[in-house]
Short mmCIF file of the C-alpha atoms (twelve columns), coordinates in Angstrom:
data_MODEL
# 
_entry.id   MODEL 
# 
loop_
_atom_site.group_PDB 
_atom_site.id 
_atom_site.type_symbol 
_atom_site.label_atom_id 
_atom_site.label_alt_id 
_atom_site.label_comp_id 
_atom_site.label_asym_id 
_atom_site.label_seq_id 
_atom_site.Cartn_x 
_atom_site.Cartn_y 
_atom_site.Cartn_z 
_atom_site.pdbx_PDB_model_num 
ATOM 1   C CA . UNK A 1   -14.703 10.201  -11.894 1 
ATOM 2   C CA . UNK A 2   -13.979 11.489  -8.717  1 
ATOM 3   C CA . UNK A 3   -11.060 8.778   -7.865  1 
ATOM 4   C CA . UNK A 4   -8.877  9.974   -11.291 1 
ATOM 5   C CA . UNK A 5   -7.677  12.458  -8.558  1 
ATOM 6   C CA . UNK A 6   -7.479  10.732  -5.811  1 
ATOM 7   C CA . UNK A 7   -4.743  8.465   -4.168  1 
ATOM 8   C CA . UNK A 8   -5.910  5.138   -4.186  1 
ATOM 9   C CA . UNK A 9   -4.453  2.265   -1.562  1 
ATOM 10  C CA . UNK A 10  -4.877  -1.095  -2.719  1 
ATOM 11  C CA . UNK A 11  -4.552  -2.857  0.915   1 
ATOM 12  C CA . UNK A 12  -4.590  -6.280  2.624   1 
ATOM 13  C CA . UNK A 13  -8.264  -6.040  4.764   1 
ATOM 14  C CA . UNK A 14  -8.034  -9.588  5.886   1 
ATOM 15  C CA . UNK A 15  -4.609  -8.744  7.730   1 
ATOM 16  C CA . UNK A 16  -5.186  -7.587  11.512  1 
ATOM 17  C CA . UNK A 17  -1.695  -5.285  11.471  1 
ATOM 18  C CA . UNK A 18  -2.534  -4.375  7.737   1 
ATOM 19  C CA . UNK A 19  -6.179  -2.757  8.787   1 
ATOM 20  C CA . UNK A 20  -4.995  -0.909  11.985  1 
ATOM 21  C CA . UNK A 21  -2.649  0.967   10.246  1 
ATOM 22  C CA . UNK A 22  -4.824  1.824   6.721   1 
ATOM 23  C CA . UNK A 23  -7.348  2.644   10.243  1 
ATOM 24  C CA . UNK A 24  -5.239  4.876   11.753  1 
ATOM 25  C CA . UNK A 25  -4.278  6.703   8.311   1 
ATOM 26  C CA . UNK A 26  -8.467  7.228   7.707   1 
ATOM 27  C CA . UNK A 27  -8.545  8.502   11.313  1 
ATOM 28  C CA . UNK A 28  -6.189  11.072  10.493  1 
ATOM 29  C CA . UNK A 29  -6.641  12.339  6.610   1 
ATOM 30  C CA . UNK A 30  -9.646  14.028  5.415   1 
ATOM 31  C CA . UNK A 31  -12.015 12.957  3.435   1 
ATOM 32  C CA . UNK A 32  -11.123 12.884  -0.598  1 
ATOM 33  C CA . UNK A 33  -7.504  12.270  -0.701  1 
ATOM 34  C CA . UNK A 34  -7.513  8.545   -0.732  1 
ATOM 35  C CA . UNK A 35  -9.881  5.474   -1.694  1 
ATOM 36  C CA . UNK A 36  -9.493  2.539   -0.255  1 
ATOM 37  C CA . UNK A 37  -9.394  -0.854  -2.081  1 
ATOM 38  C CA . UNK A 38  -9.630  -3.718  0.070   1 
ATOM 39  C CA . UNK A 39  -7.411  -6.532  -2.260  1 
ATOM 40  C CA . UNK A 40  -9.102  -9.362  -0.528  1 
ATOM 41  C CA . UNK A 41  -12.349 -8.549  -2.088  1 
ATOM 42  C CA . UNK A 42  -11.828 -7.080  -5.141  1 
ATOM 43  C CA . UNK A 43  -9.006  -7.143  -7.849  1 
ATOM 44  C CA . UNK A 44  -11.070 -6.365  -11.064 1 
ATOM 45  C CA . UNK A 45  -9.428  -2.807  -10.713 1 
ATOM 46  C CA . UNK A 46  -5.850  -4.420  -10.231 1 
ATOM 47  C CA . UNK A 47  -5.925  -6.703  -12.618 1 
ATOM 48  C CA . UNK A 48  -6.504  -4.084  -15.181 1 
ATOM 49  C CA . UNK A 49  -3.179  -2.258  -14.028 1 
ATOM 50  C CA . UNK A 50  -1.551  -5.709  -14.656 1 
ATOM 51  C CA . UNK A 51  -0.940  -6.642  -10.908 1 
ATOM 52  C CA . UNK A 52  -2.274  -9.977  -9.246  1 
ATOM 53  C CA . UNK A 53  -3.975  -10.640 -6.048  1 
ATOM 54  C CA . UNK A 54  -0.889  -12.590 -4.866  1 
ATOM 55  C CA . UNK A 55  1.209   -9.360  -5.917  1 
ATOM 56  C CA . UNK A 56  -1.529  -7.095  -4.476  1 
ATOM 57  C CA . UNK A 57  -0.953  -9.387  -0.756  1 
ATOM 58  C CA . UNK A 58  2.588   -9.534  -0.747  1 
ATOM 59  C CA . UNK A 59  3.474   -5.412  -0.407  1 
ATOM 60  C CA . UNK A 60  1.283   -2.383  -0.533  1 
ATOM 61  C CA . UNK A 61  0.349   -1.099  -3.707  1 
ATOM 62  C CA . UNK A 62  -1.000  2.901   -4.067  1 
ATOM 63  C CA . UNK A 63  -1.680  4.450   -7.656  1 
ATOM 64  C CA . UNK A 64  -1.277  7.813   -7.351  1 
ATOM 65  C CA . UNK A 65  -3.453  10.853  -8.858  1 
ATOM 66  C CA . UNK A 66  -1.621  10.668  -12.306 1 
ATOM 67  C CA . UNK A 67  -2.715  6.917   -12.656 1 
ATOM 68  C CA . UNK A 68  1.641   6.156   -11.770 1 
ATOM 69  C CA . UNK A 69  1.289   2.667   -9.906  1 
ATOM 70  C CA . UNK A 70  3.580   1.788   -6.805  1 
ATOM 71  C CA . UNK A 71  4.432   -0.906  -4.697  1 
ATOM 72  C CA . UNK A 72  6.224   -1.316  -1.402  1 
ATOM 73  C CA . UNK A 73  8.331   1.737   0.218   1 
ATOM 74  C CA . UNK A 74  7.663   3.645   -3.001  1 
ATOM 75  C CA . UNK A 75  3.863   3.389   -2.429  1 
ATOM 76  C CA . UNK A 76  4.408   4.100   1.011   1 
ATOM 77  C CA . UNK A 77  6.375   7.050   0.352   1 
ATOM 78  C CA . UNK A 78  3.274   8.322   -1.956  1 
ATOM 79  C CA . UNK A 79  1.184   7.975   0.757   1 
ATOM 80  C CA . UNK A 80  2.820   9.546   3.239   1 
ATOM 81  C CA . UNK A 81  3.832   12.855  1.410   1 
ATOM 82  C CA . UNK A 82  -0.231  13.013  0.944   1 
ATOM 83  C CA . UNK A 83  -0.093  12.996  4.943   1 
ATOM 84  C CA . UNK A 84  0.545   16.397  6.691   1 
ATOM 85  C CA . UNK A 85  2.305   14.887  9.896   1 
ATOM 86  C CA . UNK A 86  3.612   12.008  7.825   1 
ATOM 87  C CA . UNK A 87  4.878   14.055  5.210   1 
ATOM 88  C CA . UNK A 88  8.332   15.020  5.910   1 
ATOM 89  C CA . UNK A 89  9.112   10.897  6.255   1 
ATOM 90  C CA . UNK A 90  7.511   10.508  2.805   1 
ATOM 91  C CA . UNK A 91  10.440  12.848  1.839   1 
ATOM 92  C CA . UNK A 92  13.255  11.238  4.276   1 
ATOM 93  C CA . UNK A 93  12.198  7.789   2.831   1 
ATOM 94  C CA . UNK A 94  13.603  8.449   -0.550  1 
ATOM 95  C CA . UNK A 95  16.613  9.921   0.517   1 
ATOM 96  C CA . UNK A 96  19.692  7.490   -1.048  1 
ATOM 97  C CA . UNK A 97  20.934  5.243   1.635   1 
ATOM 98  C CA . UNK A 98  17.647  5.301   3.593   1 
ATOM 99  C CA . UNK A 99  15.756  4.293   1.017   1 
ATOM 100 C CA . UNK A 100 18.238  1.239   0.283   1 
ATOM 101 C CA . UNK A 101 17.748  0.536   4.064   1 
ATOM 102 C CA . UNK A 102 14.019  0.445   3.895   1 
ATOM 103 C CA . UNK A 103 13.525  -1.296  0.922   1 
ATOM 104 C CA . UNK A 104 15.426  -4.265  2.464   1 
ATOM 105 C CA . UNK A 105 13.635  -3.916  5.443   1 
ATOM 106 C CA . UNK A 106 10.077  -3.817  3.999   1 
ATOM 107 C CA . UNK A 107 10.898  -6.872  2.159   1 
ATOM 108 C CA . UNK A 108 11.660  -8.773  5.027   1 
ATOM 109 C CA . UNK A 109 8.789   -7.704  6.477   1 
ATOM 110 C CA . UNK A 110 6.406   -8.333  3.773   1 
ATOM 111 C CA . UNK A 111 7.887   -11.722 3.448   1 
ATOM 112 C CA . UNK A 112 7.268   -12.996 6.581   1 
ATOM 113 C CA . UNK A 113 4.012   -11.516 6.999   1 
ATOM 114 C CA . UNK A 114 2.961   -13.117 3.408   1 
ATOM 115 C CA . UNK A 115 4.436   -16.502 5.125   1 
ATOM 116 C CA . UNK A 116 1.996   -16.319 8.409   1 
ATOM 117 C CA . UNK A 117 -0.970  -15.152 6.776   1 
ATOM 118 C CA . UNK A 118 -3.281  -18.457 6.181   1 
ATOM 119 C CA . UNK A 119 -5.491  -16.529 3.374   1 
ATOM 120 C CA . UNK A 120 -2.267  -15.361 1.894   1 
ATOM 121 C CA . UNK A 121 -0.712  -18.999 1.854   1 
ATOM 122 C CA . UNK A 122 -4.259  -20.103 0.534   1 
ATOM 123 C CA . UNK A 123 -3.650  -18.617 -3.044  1 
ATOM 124 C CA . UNK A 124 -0.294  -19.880 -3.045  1 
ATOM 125 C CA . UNK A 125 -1.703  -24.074 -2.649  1 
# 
């Protein structure tokens, strides 16, 4: 199928912040380098990788063209090297030291975003 070789973006579509950026990124990249899988209405496909919704809502998750899955600044960073004018921070991302920094950072974040979120804290009661 078509999708084997394309990035795919497992993303939180109920989450306001969430959608304008996964909008922004379909603004900008044409057509056939990514599908995007909205987690809050379908995990049959992430399930079979082994990841649950609640996973799937608390960070990003991208499989990339070889089928490798990722999660958080590492999914990011797979995204973003498939980005022309995001590509070079897909690259800085990674460096050591930076990509300590972000880690941290995007775990904070993701926390407190998972905390807010009332269809996140749904699955979690």
């Amino acid at each position: 199928t078509m999708s084997k070789t394309m990035i795919t973006v497992f993303f939180d579509g109920k989450c306001s912040l969430c959608s304008a950026e996964i909008g922004h990124y379909k603004k900008i990249v044409p057509q056939g380098v990514f599908t995007w899988m909205d987690v809050t209405e379908s995990t049959d496909r992430l399930q079979r990788l082994g990841v649950s919704q609640v996973e799937a809502l608390k960070s990003l998750h991208v499989q990339d063209q070889s089928g490798q899955l990722f999660s958080g600044v590492d999914a990011f960073a797979v995204m973003w090297r498939a980005i022309p004018r995001w590509r070079v921070l897909g690259i800085v991302v990674k460096l050591p030291g930076v990509y300590q920094i972000a880690k941290i950072l995007y775990r904070k974040f993701a926390e407190r975003r998972f905390k807010r979120l009332s269809h996140c804290q749904a699955l979690m009661s």
